[in-house]
Structures are given as C-alpha cells and as structure tokens.
C-alpha positions, 0 to 999 in steps of 0.5 A: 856416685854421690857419696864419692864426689863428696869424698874426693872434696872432703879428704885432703889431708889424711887416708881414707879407702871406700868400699862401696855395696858393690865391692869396689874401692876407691881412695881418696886423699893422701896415698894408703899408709898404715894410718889409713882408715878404711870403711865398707858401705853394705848397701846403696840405700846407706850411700845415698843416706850418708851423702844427703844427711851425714849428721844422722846417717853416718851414726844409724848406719854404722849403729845398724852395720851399713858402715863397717870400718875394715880398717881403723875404728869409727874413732879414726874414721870421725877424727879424719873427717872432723879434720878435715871439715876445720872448726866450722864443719860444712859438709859439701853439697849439704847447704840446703839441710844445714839451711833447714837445721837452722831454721828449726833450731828452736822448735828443737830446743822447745822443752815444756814441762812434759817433754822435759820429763820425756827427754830426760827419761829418755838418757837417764832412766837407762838400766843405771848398769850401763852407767856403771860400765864406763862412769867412775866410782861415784857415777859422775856423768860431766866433765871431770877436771884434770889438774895434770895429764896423769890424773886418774878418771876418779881424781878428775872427777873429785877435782871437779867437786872440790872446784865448784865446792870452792867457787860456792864459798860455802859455810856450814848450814847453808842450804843449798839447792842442786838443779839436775843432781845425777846420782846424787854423788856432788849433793853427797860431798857438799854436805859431808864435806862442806857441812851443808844441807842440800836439795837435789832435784831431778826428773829421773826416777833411775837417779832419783832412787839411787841417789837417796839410796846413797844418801841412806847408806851414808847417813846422810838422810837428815841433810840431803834430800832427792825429789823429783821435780822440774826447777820451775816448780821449786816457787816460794823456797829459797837457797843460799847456794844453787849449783847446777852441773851439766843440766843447762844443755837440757833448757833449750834457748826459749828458756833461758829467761825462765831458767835464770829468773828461776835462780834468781827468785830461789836465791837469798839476796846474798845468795851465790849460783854456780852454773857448769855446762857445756859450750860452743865456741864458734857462736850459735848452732844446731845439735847433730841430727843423730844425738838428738834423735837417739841420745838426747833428744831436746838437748842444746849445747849453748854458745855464751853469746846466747845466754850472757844476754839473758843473764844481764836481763836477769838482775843476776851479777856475773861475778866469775866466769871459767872457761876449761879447755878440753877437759871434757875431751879427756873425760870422753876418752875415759869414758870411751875406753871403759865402755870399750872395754865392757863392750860384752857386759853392754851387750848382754843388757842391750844389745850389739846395736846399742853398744854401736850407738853408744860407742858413736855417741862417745867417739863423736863428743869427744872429738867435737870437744878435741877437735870442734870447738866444745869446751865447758864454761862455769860461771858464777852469779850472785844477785848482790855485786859484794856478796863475794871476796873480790879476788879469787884467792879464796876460791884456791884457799878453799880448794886446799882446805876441802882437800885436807877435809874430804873423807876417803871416797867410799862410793860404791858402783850400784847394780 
C-alpha cells in the first residue's frame, strides 16, 4: 500500500507499528520496544487520505476515530514522526502538494476586514469555558515566559507581563493601545500596575464582554477601555505605547505594510511599540492544511525575513529585537496537559470530536515549537532612534521595580 511505502522511507529512527483496515501489522523502523508507538487505521479510504495529504488527513482522521493510537498517544505518535522529517519536513511522495502549498500561500494568508472578523470568531468566540479548562488564571492565550524550569504556568504568564511591561518604558498617564487584547488580563496589569490608560481592541465579542467585565470588577473602568474594532479603523487617534501579543499571526503578509504603517500613524513621535508573535526560523512557509481549516483559518506564522523588510519600509526604528527559545513549547505542555485532564468537562461542552481536534491542535504546536523550528520573536519600534535609553538596563531595572509594585493576581476563571 502506499501509506506503507511512505512509512518504510519516513521511520529510521525510532518504532512505529501499523495496523491497517484489514487487521494486519506491519513495523517499520528500529526493532519494537516498550517505546513503540503503535496506531490502528479504521478504513482504506483514511489510508489513501494520510498518505496523499498528511498535513490535513492525519489530524481529521484521528479527530473523526480513523487513526486510533493503540499504543502511545498522538503526542508520541507526532513526535516519532517530526523526528524523523528533521527541521524541514518533507514528507516522501507529497512534492506536488507541497508545490501547490506554496503557490497559494498568499491567497491563504488574505484577511480584509470581514474575513478578519470571520476568522477571529471562529477561535475565539468559543464557549469562553473551554479556555478555562487549560489557560491560567488570568486566561493568558500566548506564550508565557519562563525564567527557570519549575516556574508555574501562572508564574510564566506574570513573567511575561511584566517583561513587555518592561520593554515599553511606560510612565504614568501614558495612553496605551493593545491591538488583539484577549480577555483583557495584560491591558488589566499595565494599568494597575504601571499607572496607564489603556485601549484593548478586539474583534471577539466573547473576549470583548469578559474583558470589560474584569475591567468593571477591578475597578478599572475609568482607565481601560474594550471596543471591538479592526486596528485599521483606529485613524486620527494617537498612543504613546502599542503592544500587540499574539495578533501579527492573524495579518497575513499582504498586510504587513498596512499593519506597521497602522502603528506608525497611531504613535506619538516619541511613541514606543512592541510587537510579540510567534516565528519560524527556516524562512517562509505555508500553515499546516489541518490548523488552517479547523483552528485558525487565515492564520500565518511569520518568518523575520518577511516582515523585517516591511519594517524598514515603514519609518518605524528596530530599537530592540528578542528571540525566546522554546518558551512556548513549554507553555503548549501546560496547556496540553490542562486540557488533557479536563477531557470530561471539554466533552459535556462539545463533543468527544472536538476534544480530539483540540488535543492534535495542542499536541502538534507544541511539537512544531520543541521539535521544528517555531519559537516567539518581540521586537520593539519606536518612530524616533533616541526616544529609548540606549542600553537595556532599564528594561531589567524596570522588570525588578514592576515586580515589588504587582498586587497579588486576583483573577478569577469566568464561566
């Protein structure tokens, strides 16, 4: 079968076992061990789709019960594979699907304002208990940061505040706009904790309504205001901060100029922007056929060689750049693990399906950010080169001074 000879050239190191649709097993790579993984396909019809087009097949057929992992989990399952495609991840006999990838990579990555809308619903405007089950506390959905190996989930995701709290060189009374603000919990801790009015947009009415409710129940109505709107209809106002964590996935490259001309025209001159996003470190590519389809349709992950051109085009200073290293692989683990064990409570709100659809979505990030070459990149803008001090030592000065000033994290889970 095809499938099989796709196997036989893909596994060399590692164990995998194969039961076809008719019950036969076959083996392929290093001899069985106890770390064998071992997967069940439940029809012909699912063979022929994984070996023609594994980036979307591999994910519906588990996600519909047509792979059933008999020994291992779709964690070890992906991992074995991943390994064995190395950093770029050429899957044998799939040259003319990964040809037809490419050539519509842009028309993927289109996101007008209405299909923005569209595709940000479509995540985010999940029942906001699903989030619940595996987020932390304060329903932070980007990559935490980690200053040492046994820092909590809600540790990291503080951390992570305070470090782009840090990076913006904030004083009190700056106003500060949050392009993508999520449920509102960074917006929430720049201004209790750095003394800033902040505007959090969004084009989630899931997020919009939890958000000012924290917001309400804070206190903190006066100084943080939620709107639901696309960034590129914020024209005429201006900031003297913009931060934006985990929303540049969302612009796909034929806006790229529109985005940073956007944070050029709402800054200040002596305005400062921080943008955090997921990257990819082998150079351009394409989002895997099965996350675009079901997770986060008109989504893109960048690599720098595509959007640091832009931002020279923009009049916009690359004042500081960081890249972190498998940060958001650990949070994916967290994550992962929450969620795996609240499998019961995902269920009685969707469905055992979802719960498999989730669980690949989870599984597979995580492994593309330990194992192929994602990591997180935040760089920072501002529109004049000596706005900012010109060593970071004020970003570590600041990190120390927000961490003696945060008030105990009172979030509570919603829902």
């Amino acid at each position: 079968m095809l499938l099989g000879a796709v196997f036989k050239r893909l596994i060399r190191t590692g164990s995998l076992t194969v039961i076809d649709h008719r019950g036969e097993r076959r083996h392929y790579g290093e001899p069985a061990g106890p770390e064998t993984v071992a997967i069940r396909i439940t029809s012909l019809s699912a063979e022929w789709r994984i070996a023609l087009n594994p980036k979307l097949a591999v994910g519906e057929c588990y996600m519909n019960g047509e792979l059933v992992l008999e020994q291992g989990g779709i964690f070890d399952f992906l991992t074995l594979v991943v390994r064995n495609l190395g950093v770029h991840g050429n899957i044998p006999f799939t040259g003319i699907q990964r040809g037809w990838e490419r050539a519509m990579r842009l028309w993927y990555q289109f996101n007008p304002e209405a299909a923005a809308s569209r595709n940000v619903q479509h995540h985010y405007d999940l029942d906001g208990r699903l989030y619940d089950l595996f987020l932390d506390t304060d329903k932070q959905y980007s990559c935490a940061y980690f200053p040492t190996p046994d820092t909590t989930l809600e540790q990291a995701q503080l951390a992570k505040k305070r470090h782009i709290a840090a990076k913006l060189n904030l004083k009190p009374g700056m106003r500060v706009l949050e392009i993508g603000c999520g449920w509102g919990g960074l917006a929430l801790y720049l201004a209790e904790t750095c003394g800033v009015e902040v505007v959090g947009i969004t084009l989630s009415h899931e997020q919009h309504a939890i958000a000012s409710s924290r917001a309400q129940e804070r206190g903190l109505s006066d100084r943080v205001k939620f709107e639901i709107v696309d960034y590129r209809r914020m024209l005429g106002r201006k900031f003297d901060r913009i931060v934006s964590v985990g929303m540049f996935e969302h612009v796909g490259v034929p806006h790229y100029r529109e985005y940073f001309a956007g944070i050029h025209n709402l800054l200040t001159d002596d305005g400062v922007a921080l943008v955090h996003s997921i990257g990819r470190s082998e150079g351009p590519g394409t989002t895997p056929a099965f996350i675009r389809k079901y997770i986060f349709p008109g989504g893109y992950i960048p690599a720098l060689s595509e959007v640091m051109p832009v931002i020279e085009q923009s009049q916009l200073w690359v004042t500081d750049m960081e890249i972190l290293r498998l940060h958001y692989a650990e949070t994916l683990k967290h994550w992962r693990m929450r969620f795996m064990a609240q499998w019961d409570k995902a269920k009685a709100l969707y469905d055992e399906r979802f719960c498999r659809m989730w669980e690949f979505y989870l599984a597979a990030s995580e492994i593309t950010f330990r194992h192929w070459g994602h990591m997180v990149f935040q760089v920072q803008l501002a529109k004049k080169v000596d706005t900012l001090p010109i060593t970071r030592d004020y970003m570590h000065d600041a990190e120390l001074d927000l961490a003696n000033r945060e008030k105990p994290q009172r979030f509570a889970k919603t829902g």
